[in-house]
Each structure stands twice: as C-alpha cells, then as structure tokens.
C-alpha positions as CSV (number, residue, x, y, z in Angstrom):
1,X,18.6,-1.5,-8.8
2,X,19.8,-1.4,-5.1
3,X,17.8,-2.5,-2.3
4,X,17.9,-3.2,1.4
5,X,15.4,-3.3,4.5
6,X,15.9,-1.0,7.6
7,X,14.5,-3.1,10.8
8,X,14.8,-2.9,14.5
9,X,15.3,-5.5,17.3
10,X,11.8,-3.9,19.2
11,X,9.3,-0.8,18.8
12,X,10.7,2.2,20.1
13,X,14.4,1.2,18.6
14,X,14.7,4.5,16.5
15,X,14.1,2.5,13.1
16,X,11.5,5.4,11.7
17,X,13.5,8.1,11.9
18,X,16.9,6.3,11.2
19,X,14.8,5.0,7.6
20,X,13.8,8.1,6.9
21,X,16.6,10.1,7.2
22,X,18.5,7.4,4.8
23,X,15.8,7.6,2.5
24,X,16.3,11.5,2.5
25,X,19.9,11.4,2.2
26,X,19.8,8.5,-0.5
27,X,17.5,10.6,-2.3
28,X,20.1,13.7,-2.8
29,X,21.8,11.3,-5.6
30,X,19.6,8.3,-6.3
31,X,15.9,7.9,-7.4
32,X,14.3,6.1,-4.4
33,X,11.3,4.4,-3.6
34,X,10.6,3.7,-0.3
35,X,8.2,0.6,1.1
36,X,6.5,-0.2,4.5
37,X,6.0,-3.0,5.9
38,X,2.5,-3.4,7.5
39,X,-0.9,-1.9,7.7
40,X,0.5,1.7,8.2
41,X,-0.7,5.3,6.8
42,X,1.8,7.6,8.7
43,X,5.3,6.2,8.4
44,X,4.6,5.7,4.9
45,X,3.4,10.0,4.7
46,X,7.0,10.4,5.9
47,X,8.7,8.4,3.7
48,X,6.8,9.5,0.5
49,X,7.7,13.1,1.4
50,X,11.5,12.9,1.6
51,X,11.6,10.5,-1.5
52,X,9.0,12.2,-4.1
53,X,7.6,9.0,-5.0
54,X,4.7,7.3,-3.5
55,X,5.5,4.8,-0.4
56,X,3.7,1.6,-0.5
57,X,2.8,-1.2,1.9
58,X,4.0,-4.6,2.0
59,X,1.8,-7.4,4.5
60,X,2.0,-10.8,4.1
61,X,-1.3,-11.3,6.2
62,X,-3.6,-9.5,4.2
63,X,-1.4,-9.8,0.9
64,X,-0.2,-13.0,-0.5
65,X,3.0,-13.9,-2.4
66,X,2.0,-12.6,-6.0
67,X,0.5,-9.2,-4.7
68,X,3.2,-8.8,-2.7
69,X,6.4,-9.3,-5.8
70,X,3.2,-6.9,-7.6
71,X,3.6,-4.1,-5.4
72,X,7.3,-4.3,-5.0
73,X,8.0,-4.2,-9.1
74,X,5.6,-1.6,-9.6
75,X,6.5,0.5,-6.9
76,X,10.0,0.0,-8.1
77,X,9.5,1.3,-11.8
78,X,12.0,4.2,-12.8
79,X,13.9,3.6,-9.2
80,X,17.3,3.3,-8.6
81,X,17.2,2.2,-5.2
82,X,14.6,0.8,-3.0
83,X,14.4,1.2,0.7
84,X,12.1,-0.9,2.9
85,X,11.1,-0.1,6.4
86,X,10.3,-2.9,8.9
87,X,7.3,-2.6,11.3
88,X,8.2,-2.9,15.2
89,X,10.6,-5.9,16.0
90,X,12.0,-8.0,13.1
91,X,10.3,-10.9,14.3
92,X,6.7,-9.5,15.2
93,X,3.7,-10.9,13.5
94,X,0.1,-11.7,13.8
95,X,0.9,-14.6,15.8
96,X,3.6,-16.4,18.2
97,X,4.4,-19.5,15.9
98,X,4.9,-18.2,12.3
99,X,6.2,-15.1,10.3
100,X,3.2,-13.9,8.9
101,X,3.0,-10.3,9.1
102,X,6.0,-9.9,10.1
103,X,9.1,-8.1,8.5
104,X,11.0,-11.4,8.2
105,X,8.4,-12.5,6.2
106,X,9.1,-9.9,3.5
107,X,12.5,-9.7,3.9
108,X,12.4,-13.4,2.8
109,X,9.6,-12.9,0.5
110,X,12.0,-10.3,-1.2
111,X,15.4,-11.9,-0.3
112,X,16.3,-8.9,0.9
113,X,19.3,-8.0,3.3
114,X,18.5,-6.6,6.9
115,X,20.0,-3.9,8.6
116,X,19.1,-4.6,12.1
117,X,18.4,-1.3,14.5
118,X,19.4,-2.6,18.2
119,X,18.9,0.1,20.9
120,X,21.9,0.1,22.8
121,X,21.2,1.7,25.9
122,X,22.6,0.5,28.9
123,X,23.8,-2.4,26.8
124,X,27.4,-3.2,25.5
125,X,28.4,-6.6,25.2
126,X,24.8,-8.1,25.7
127,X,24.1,-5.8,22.2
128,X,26.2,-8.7,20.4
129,X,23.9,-11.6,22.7
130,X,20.9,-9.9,20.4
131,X,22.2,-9.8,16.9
132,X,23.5,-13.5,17.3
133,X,20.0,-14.3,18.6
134,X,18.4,-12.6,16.0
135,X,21.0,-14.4,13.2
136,X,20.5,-17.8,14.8
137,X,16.2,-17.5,15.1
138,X,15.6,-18.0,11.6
139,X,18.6,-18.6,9.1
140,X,16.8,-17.7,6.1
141,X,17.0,-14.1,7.1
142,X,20.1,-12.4,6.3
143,X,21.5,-10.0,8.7
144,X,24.5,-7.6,6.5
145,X,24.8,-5.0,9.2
146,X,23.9,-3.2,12.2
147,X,23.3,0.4,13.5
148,X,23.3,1.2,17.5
149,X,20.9,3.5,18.3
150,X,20.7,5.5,22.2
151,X,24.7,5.1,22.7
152,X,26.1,7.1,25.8
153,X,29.1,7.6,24.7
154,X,33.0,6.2,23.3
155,X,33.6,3.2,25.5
156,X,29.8,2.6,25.4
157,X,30.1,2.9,21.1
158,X,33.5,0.5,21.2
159,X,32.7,-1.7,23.5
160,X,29.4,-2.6,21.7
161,X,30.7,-2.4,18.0
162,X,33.7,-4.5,19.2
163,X,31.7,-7.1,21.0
164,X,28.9,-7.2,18.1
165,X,31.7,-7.6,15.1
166,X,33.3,-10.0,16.3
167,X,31.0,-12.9,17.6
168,X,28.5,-12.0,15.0
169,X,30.7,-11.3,12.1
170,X,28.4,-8.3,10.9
171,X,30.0,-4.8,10.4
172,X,28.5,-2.0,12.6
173,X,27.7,1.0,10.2
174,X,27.0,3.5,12.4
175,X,26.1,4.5,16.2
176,X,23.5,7.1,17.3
177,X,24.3,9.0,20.1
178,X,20.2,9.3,22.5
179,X,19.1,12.7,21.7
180,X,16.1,14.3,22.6
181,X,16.2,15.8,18.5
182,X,16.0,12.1,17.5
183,X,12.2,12.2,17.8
184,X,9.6,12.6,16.0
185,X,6.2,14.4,16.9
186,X,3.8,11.5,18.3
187,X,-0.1,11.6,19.6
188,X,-2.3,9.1,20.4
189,X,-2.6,7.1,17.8
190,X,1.1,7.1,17.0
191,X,3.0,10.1,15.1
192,X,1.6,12.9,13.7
193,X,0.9,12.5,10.3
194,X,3.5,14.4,7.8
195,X,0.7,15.8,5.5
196,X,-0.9,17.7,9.1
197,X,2.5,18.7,10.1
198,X,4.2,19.9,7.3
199,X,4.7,23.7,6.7
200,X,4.8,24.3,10.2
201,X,8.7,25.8,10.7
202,X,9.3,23.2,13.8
203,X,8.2,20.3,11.9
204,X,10.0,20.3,8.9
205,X,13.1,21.9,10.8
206,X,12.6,18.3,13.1
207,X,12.9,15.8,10.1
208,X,15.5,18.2,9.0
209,X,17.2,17.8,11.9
210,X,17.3,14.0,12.0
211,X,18.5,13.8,8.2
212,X,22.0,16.0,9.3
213,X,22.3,13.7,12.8
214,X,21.8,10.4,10.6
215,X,24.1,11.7,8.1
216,X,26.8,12.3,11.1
217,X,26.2,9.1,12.6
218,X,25.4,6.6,10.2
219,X,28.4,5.4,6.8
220,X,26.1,5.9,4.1
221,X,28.5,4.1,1.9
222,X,29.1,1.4,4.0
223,X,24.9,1.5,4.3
224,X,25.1,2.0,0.7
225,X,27.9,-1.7,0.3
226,X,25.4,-3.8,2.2
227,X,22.6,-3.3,-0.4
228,X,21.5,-6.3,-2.8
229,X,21.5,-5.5,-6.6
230,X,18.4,-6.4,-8.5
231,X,17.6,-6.8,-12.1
232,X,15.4,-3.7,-13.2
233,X,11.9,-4.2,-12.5
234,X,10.2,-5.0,-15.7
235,X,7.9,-2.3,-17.2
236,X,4.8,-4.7,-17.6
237,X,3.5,-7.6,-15.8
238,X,1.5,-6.7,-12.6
239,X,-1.9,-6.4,-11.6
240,X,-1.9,-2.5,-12.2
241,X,-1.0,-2.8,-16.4
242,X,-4.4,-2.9,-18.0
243,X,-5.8,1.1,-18.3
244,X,-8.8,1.3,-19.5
245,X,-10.6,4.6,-20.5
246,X,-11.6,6.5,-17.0
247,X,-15.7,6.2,-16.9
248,X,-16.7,6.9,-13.5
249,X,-15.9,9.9,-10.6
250,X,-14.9,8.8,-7.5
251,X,-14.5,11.9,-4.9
252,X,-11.9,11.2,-2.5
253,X,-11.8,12.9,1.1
254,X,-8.6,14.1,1.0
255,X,-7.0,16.4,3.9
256,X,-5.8,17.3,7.3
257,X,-8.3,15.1,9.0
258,X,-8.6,12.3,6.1
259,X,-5.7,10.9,4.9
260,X,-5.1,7.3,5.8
261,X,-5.1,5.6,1.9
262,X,-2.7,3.0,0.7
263,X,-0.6,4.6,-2.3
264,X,-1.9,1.4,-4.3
265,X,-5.7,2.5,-3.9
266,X,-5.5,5.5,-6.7
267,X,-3.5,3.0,-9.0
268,X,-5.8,0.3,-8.4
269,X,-8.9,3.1,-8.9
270,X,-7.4,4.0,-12.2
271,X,-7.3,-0.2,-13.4
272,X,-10.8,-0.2,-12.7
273,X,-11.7,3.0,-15.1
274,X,-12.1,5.4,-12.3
275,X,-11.2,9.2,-11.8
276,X,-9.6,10.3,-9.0
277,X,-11.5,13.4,-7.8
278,X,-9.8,15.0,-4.2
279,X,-11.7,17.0,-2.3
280,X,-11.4,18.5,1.3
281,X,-14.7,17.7,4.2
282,X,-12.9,20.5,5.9
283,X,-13.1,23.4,3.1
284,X,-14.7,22.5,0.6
285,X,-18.2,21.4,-0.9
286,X,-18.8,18.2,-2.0
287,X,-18.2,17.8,-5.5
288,X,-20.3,15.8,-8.6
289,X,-18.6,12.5,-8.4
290,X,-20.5,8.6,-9.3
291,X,-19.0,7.8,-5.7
292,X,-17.7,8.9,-2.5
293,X,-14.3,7.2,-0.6
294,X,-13.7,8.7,3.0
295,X,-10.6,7.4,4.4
296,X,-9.4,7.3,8.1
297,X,-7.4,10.0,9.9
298,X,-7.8,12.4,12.3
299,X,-11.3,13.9,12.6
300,X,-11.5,14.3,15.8
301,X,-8.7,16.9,16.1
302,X,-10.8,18.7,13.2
303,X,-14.5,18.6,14.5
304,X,-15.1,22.4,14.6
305,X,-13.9,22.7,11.4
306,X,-15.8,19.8,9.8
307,X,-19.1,20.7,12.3
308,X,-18.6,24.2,10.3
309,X,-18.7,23.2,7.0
310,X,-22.8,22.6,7.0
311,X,-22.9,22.2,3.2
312,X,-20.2,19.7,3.1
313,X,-22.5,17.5,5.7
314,X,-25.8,18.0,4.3
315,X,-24.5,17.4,0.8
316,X,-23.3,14.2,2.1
317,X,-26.5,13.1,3.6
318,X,-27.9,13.7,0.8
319,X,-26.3,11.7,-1.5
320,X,-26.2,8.8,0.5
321,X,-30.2,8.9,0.7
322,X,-30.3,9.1,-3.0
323,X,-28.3,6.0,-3.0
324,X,-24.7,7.2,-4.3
325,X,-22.3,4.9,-3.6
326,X,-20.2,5.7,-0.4
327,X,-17.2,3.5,1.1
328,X,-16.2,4.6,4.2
329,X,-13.0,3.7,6.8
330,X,-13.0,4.6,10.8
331,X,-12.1,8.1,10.3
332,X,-14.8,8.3,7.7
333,X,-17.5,6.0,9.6
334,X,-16.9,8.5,12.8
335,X,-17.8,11.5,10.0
336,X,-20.4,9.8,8.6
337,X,-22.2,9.3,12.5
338,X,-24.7,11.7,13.6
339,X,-22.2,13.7,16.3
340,X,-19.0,13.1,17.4
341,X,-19.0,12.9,21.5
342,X,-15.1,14.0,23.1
343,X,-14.8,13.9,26.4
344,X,-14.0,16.4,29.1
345,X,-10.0,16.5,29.1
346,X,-9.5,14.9,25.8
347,X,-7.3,17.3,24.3
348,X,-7.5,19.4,26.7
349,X,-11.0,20.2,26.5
350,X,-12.4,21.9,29.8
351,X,-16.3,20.2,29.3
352,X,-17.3,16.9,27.2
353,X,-18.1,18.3,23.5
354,X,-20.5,17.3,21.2
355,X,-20.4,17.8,17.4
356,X,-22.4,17.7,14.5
357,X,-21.1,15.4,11.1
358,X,-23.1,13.9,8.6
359,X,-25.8,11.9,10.4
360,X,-25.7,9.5,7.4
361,X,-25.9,6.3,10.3
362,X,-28.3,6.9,13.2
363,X,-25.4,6.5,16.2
364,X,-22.6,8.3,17.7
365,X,-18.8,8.3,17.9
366,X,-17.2,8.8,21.3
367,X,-13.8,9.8,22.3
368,X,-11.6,8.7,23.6
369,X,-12.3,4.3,24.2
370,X,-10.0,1.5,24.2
371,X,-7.1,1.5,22.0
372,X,-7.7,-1.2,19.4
373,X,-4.9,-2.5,16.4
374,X,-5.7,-5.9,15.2
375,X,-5.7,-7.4,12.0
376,X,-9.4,-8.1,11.0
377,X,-10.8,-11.0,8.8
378,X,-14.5,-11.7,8.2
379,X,-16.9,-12.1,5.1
380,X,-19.0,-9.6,3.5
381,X,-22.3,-10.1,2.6
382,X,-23.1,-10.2,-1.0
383,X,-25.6,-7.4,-0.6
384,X,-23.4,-4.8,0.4
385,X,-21.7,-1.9,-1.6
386,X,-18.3,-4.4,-2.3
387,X,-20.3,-7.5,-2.6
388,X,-19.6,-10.9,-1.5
389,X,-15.9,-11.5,-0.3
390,X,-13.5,-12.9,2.7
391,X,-11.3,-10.3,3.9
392,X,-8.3,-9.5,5.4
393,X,-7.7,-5.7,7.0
394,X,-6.6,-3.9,10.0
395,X,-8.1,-1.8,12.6
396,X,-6.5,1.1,14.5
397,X,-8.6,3.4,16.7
398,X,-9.1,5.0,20.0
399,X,-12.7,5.9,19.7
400,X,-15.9,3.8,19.9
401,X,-19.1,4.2,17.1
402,X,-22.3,3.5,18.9
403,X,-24.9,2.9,16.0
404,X,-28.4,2.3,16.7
405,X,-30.4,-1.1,17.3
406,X,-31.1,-2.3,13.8
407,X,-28.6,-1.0,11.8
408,X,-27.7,-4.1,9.2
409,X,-23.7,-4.8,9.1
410,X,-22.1,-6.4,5.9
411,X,-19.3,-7.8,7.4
412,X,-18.8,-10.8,9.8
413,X,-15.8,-11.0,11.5
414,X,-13.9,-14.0,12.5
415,X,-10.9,-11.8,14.1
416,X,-10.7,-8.4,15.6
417,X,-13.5,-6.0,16.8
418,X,-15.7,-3.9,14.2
419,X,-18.5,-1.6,15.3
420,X,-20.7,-4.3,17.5
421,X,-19.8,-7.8,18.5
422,X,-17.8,-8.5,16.0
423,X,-19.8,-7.0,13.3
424,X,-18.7,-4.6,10.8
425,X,-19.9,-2.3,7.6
426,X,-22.1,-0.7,8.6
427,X,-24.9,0.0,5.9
428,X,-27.9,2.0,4.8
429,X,-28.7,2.5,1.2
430,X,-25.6,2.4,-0.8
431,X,-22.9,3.6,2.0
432,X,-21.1,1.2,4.2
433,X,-19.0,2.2,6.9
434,X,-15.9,0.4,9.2
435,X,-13.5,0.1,11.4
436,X,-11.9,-2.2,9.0
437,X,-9.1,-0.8,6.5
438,X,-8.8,-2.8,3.3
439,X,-5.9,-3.0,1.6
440,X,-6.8,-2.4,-2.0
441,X,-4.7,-4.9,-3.5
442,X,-5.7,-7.9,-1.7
443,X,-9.3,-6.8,-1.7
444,X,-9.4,-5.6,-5.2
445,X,-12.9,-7.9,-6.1
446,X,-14.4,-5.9,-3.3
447,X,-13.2,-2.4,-5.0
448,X,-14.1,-3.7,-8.2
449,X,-17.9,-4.5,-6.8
450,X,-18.1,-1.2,-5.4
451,X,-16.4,1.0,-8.6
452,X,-19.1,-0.9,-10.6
453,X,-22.1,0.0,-8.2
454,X,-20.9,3.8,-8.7
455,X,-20.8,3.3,-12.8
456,X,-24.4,2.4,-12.7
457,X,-25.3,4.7,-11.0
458,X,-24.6,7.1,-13.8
C-alpha cells in the first residue's frame, strides 16, 4: 500500500482542493482511502465523496498513539493507496512549544512523507527560504516534494522551481497557476459542506473543475514516485474487531442541517451492539429508536424547515421527558433549545427572526456571536448520560446558547468555552447537550456509558 500526506506552509495555501482533486484522480485507478488531520467534519465530506470510502480523522490531542495507528489500519483495510490531508500550516498545533495537534505530529506518528503546498504568490526565490525552513524546523519530518500554488506565470514558475530544487534538494511536482476556479464554496463557518452542496449543477461542476486543473498542473506520477510503500494493513487487531450481535436503536440525525459525525462513530456504534438508525429532523418523523445522537451542522441555515416539521419537535420533547437517552453536539444542542434567535442581516434577513425547535432545555440559541474553535478538555460528571470521564474535544461555532439559571452541566472544562463559564453538557433527564464534539475513539468509555443507558432503557 502507497501512502503520502498532502500539507501546506499556512491556511489559505490551496492544500483542500489540491488533496482532493489527487484523491479524485488517484481514485480513477487505485482504491483510496483518504484521512484528515484534525477535528474536521467538512474537508473530510469532500474527501469521502470523490474516494467512495469513508474519510477519517487523525488528532494527536484528543487521540493518543495506539488510537491513532487504530484508525489509520482500519481505515486502510481493502486500500491501495492512502492519502492524508494536513490541517492549516504543517507546523500548527494546540500550542507554541510542541507538535501536538499538529500535522507533523502524524506525519511522524505515521512516518509518512510530506508534500509541502507553499503559496507562491509574489514569491520566487524567497519560496525556496520556506521549504528549507520548513526541512530544517524539525528533522524528523521528511519533506519528498513540493507543489506551488498562486504562480503568475513562466519566469514566476522557473524562477521558483529552480531556486526551491536546488538549495532544498526536493523535486517541484507541479505549479498551480491563481485562478478564481481554484476555490471552493465557503460560509461562515468554513466551506460548505459537500453532502448540502452536492446535486446542485454548479457544485459538482466546481470540484469537477478543480480535479481537470490539478490534473493539468500537478505530475501525478511524479506525486505518485514520492509515496512510501507500506505493508498491507492487517485484517484484525484494532479497537473496531469485536461485533457483537446489534441490541439497541440508536436514531441518528442525519441531513442537510446535521451532518458533522466522525466516520469512526458508526463503527465504534456497531462495537458496542448498536443499530444505526438515520433519520432526517428536517423531513421526517422521529423514529422508534432506544436512543437519539444529534450531531452538529448547519441548522440555522434550515430553521423554517426544522420550525415546520412540528411532529419531529414534539416527538423529541417527548422522548426526552420520558427519559430516552439523547446525546447531543452544538448543532444538536442549538435544536434541542426552545427557539433559535438570528439576527437582522444574518443571512440576509431584513428583521431579527425567531424560531421554534424542540424546547427540550429551557434557553435560547442566538445568531450570529463570537467565532469560537478551541480544543476543549474537562471532566464529566459520573451522573451524566456518558458517565464519569476526562475528555478531550473541539468546539467550532458562531452562535451562543443561553440556557436558563439552574440548568445542571456535566462537564467541567479546564480549556475552551462550553455553554456558561466554562461549563458544558447541558442536562435534564437523560439528554445532554454541548458545544463540545467528542471524538468517538478517544472517548469511546463515554459512548459505551451512554449505548448502555439506551439498552436499559429497553
């Protein structure tokens, strides 16, 4: 098995785009699986589309050595290649002295080569000053190649590949002219998530778009020379082998407005004896399930919709005072509030709004607040719907849930934000919601705790 890691020198280099065209071009003659470093949901959407095959996360803040060699062989089974995606500069972490969370840290984790994504614009000769800065900053990470990104033109291309091949010794394997084409649809919490956007003719004809410009630009067989051979991933061994017999419905809010889930939480769900059961707040009714999961995403771009769908929101209420199990993440907490609060302009909006959800915790969500991504860590108390554990997540949201005096929070946070003063998890009865996202594999105990609260419930 072939495998490399696509990184750039900064955010905004053109690494998303450039990774997922590869990945769509790769996958024209080679069974790939794709990987994301970070606590991401929509580059990974992307990625997962062109490639067939679930993308999955890779953080070495919230997941430790093991979990992370885990992920990486499973994801890897029946693949031919694997493609990993960095997350903004190589060297960008959770904190100014070490690697952690940082792509370095899995491409050493992995000892896997780097292709290093340097924008190039207005740069020639300084272009080579970053590589050899990047080589010489940490000598454990291997550098095999380089792709320019925003070049003007042919003495802007030579004058940079010349300069960068030969004081960094590193071939140049291809040079993107700046285009306007090279983008992809963003809002404000990032891009646009592909699951939303695709089907819609100017979306797909984008990505399409980018695959035919990457494939112009970029030596896929010199991309292709660069890659590290790997044994074959072996077909047992991780923490997703055991099977057992599927005991328990867990409903899953699955849709154009919730859709943030790692790829490992349905594998870990099925470990722990647990049917998957999708089903859409936006058009559907709630179905029988042990236990409800409402992931993050977009509601606010959906509120009419979701407002609309009255059954959907009582039957949700209503479970959660009978004391069904409910586990719910940003998007989901901002559904499960009593009205979501958008203010005039947002979206274009010509008077502030105010919508109906679930009114599951006595509060409201307001848009838009401060724009908050932090990793999280805290504890959870042991009377919560996932029990007693430390943690280690991610928050990522422009909104702010205001929740009444008195409501009880399971989680103390040491880092990040939460709900309320560094508070978190919400609860009342048997639901908790937050503004934390759990990765399932390094908070599988807390899972676990919460798949066995919805089997006896049964």
């Amino acid at each position: 098995m072939k495998s490399l890691l696509v990184t750039g020198d900064r955010s905004g280099s053109g690494k998303t785009s450039i990774t997922l065209a590869l990945a769509a071009l790769l996958s024209k003659d080679h069974t790939v699986q794709t990987f994301k470093v970070g606590m991401d949901y929509i580059d990974p959407s992307y990625l997962a589309a062109v490639s067939k095959r679930p993308c999955r996360n890779l953080d070495s803040y919230t997941l430790n050595p093991a979990q992370i060699n885990d992920i990486f062989s499973f994801g890897c089974r029946g693949a031919d290649f694997a493609l990993v995606e960095g997350v903004r500069g190589l060297y960008e972490g959770a904190d100014a002295l070490t690697d952690t969370g940082s792509t370095a840290a899995i491409a050493k984790a992995l000892e896997l080569p780097v292709v290093l994504v340097v924008s190039a614009q207005s740069i020639t000769r300084s272009a080579a000053a970053i590589v050899k800065g990047f080589q010489a900053f940490d000598p454990d990470i291997r550098i095999a190649g380089v792709i320019l990104n925003n070049v003007k033109g042919g003495t802007h291309k030579a004058k940079a590949v010349t300069a960068i091949e030969h004081y960094c010794g590193v071939p140049v394997i291809g040079a993107i002219p700046r285009m306007e084409e090279m983008h992809l649809a963003m809002r404000h919490l990032g891009l646009v998530p592909y699951r939303e956007g695709s089907g819609r003719g100017d979306f797909d004809c984008r990505i399409e778009t980018i695959t035919e410009l990457i494939g112009k630009y970029v030596d896929l067989d010199r991309f292709c020379a660069l890659t590290k051979e790997m044994p074959a991933p072996s077909p047992t061994g991780t923490l997703f082998d055991s099977k057992p017999e599927r005991d328990v419905r867990i409903g899953i809010a699955l849709d154009e407005a919730f859709n943030f889930y790692y790829a490992d939480l349905f594998d870990i769900l099925h470990t722990l004896g647990a049917e998957v059961v999708p089903f859409s707040p936006v058009h559907d009714r709630l179905p029988a399930a042990d236990g409800y999961i409402f992931g993050g995403g977009y509601p606010e771009l959906f509120v009419s919709e979701l407002e609309a769908n009255d059954r959907m929101r009582d039957a949700v209420r209503e479970v959660s005072r009978n004391g069904t199990p409910i586990y719910a993440e940003c998007g989901g907490l901002m559904y499960l509030s009593d009205r979501m609060i958008l203010a005039k302009g947002w979206q274009g909006a010509e008077a502030e709004g105010s919508y109906a959800m679930c009114g599951v915790f006595s509060g409201e969500t307001r848009m838009p607040a401060r724009r908050v991504v932090s990793y999280v860590e805290g504890t959870s108390a042991a009377a919560s719907p996932v029990g007693a554990a430390q943690f280690r997540g991610h928050e990522f949201h422009y909104s702010d849930v205001v929740l009444e005096n008195g409501t009880r929070y399971a989680y103390q946070l040491s880092r990040g934000i939460g709900i309320h003063d560094m508070l978190d998890g919400a609860v009342v009865n048997n639901t908790l919601g937050s503004y934390t996202h759990l990765h399932p594999v390094a908070s599988t105990g807390m899972f676990q705790h919460f798949v066995e609260l919805c089997r006896r419930r049964d």
